[in-house]
C-alpha positions as CSV (number, residue, x, y, z in Angstrom):
1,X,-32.1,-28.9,3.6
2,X,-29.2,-26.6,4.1
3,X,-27.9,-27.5,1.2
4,X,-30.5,-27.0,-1.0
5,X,-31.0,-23.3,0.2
6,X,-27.2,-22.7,-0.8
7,X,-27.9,-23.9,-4.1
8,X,-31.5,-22.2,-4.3
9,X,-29.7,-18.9,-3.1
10,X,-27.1,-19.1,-5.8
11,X,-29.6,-19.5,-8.6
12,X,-31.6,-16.6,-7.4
13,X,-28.4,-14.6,-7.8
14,X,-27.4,-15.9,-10.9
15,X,-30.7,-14.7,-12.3
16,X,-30.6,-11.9,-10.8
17,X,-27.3,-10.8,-12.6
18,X,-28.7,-12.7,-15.7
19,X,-31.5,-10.3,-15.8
20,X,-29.4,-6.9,-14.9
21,X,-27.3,-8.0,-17.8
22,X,-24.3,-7.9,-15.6
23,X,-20.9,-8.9,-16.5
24,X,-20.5,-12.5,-16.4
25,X,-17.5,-12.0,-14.2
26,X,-20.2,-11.4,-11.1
27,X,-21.6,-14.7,-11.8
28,X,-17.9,-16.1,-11.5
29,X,-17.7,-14.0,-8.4
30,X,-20.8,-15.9,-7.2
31,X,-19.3,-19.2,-7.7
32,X,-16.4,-18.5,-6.1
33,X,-18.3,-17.4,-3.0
34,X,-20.3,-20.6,-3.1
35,X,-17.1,-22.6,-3.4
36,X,-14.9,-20.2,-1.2
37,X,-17.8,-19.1,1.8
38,X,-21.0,-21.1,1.5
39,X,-19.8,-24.3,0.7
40,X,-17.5,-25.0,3.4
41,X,-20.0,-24.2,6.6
42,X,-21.7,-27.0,5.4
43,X,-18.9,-29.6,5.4
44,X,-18.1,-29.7,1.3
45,X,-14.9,-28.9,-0.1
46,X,-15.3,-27.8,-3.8
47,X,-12.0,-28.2,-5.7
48,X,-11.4,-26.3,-9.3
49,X,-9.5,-28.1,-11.8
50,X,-8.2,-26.7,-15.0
51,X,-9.8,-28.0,-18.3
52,X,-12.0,-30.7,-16.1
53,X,-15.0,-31.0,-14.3
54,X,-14.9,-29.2,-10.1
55,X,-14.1,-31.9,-7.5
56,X,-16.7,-32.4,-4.3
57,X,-15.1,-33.9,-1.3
58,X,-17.5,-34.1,1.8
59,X,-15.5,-33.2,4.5
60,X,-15.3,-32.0,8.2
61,X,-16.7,-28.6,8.7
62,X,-14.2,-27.1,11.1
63,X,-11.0,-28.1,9.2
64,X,-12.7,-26.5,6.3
65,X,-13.1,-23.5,8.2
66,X,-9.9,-23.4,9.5
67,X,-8.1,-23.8,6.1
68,X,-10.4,-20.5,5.3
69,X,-9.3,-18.6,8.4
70,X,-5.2,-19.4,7.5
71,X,-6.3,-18.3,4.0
72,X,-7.9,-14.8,5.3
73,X,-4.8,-14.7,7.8
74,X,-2.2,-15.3,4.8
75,X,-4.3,-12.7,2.6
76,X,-4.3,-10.0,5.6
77,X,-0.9,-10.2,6.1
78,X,-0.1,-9.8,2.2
79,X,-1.8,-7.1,2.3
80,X,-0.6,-5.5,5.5
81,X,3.0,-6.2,3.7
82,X,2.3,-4.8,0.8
83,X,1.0,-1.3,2.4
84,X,4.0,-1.2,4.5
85,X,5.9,-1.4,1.3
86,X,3.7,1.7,0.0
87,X,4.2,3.7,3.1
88,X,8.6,2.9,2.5
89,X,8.1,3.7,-0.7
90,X,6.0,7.0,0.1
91,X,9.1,7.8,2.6
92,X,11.7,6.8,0.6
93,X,10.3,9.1,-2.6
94,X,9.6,12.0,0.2
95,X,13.5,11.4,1.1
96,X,14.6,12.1,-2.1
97,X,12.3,15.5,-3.2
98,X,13.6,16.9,0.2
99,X,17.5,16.2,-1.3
100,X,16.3,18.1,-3.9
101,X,15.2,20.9,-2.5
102,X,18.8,22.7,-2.2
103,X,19.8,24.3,-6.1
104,X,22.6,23.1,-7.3
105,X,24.6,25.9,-7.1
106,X,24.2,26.6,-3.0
107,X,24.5,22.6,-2.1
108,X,28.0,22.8,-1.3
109,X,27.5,25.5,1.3
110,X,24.8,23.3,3.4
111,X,24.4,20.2,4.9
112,X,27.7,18.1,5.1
113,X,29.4,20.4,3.0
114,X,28.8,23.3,5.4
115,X,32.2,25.1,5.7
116,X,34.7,22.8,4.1
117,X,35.4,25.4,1.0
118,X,36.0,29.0,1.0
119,X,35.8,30.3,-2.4
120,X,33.4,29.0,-4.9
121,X,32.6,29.1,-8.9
122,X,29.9,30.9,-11.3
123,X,28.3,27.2,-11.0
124,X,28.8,27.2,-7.2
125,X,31.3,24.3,-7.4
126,X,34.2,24.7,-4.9
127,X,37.7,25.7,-6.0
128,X,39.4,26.7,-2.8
129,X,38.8,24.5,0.6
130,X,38.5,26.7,4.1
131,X,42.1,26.5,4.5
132,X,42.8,28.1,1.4
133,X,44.1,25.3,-0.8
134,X,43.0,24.5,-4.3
135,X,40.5,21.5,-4.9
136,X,41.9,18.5,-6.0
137,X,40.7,17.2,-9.7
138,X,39.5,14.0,-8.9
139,X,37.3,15.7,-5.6
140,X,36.5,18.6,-8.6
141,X,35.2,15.6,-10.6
142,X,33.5,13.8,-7.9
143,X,32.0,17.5,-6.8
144,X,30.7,17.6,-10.3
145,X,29.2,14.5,-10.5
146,X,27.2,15.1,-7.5
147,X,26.0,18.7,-8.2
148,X,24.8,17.5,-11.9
149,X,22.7,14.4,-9.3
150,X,21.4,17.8,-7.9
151,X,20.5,19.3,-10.9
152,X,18.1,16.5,-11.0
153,X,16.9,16.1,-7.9
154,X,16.3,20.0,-8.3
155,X,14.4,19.7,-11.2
156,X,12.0,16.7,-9.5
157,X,11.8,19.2,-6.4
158,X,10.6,21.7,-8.4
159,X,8.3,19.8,-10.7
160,X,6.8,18.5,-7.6
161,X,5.9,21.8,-6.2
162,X,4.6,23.6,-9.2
163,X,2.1,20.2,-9.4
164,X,1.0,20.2,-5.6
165,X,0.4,23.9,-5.8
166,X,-1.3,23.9,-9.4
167,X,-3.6,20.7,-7.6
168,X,-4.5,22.4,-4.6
């Protein structure tokens, strides 16, 4: 009888959802908790096949149930994965606003540029280093490159600001 009240309880759902007018993607979402829940605590395996008729198998009940545990193990730990991947991402883009919090022009008097030059441009670039002597032109051009990476990072900084305070 047991498996005549599976089948008797997914008809009345069916109807049910046939008479709410529901999206026939809940009736699929009924099948697939017959095949994927009901089904196998009573010992029947229910196999889709593409562009043919489902396969039955009669099988034992507690390997079926097993193979559904390791599936809702596998699918936890997706999942876990792929929020841990969120929260790195979350950090990560955090990482980078906070780089850009320095303007451009003052970045080469903080952090690990903090008193290697003395004397600085209109843009705030260095031209002398703390012992007086002119900047080289390739570490002028490398200075340059990173400061216009600031700009950037500025600008994100700053757009992110004016959107968390105009949210709150």
């Amino acid at each position: 009888m047991p498996y005549l009240s599976a089948l008797a309880e997914f008809r009345d759902g069916v109807r049910s959802l046939a008479r709410e007018k529901k999206d026939p993607k809940e009736i699929l979402k009924l099948s697939d908790i017959l095949r994927d829940d009901v089904l196998p605590e009573l010992g029947v395996r229910l196999e889709d096949r593409e562009g043919d008729r489902a396969l039955v198998k009669l099988e034992d009940k507690e390997v079926l149930l097993q193979e559904k545990r390791k599936k809702e193990e596998q699918a936890a730990e997706k999942l876990k994965k792929k929020q841990e991947q969120a929260v790195r991402d979350e950090q990560k883009r955090q990482e980078k606003l906070l780089k850009g919090k320095s303007p451009p022009a003052e970045m080469f008097n903080v952090g690990e540029y903090a008193g290697k030059f003395s004397t600085y441009d209109e843009k705030g670039l260095p031209v002398l280093d703390q012992e007086g002597k002119e900047v080289s032109k390739s570490l002028k051009r490398k200075l340059e490159k990173e400061q216009e990476k600031q700009v950037q990072l500025h600008e994100e900084y700053l757009a992110a600001q004016t959107g968390a305070s105009t949210s709150s």
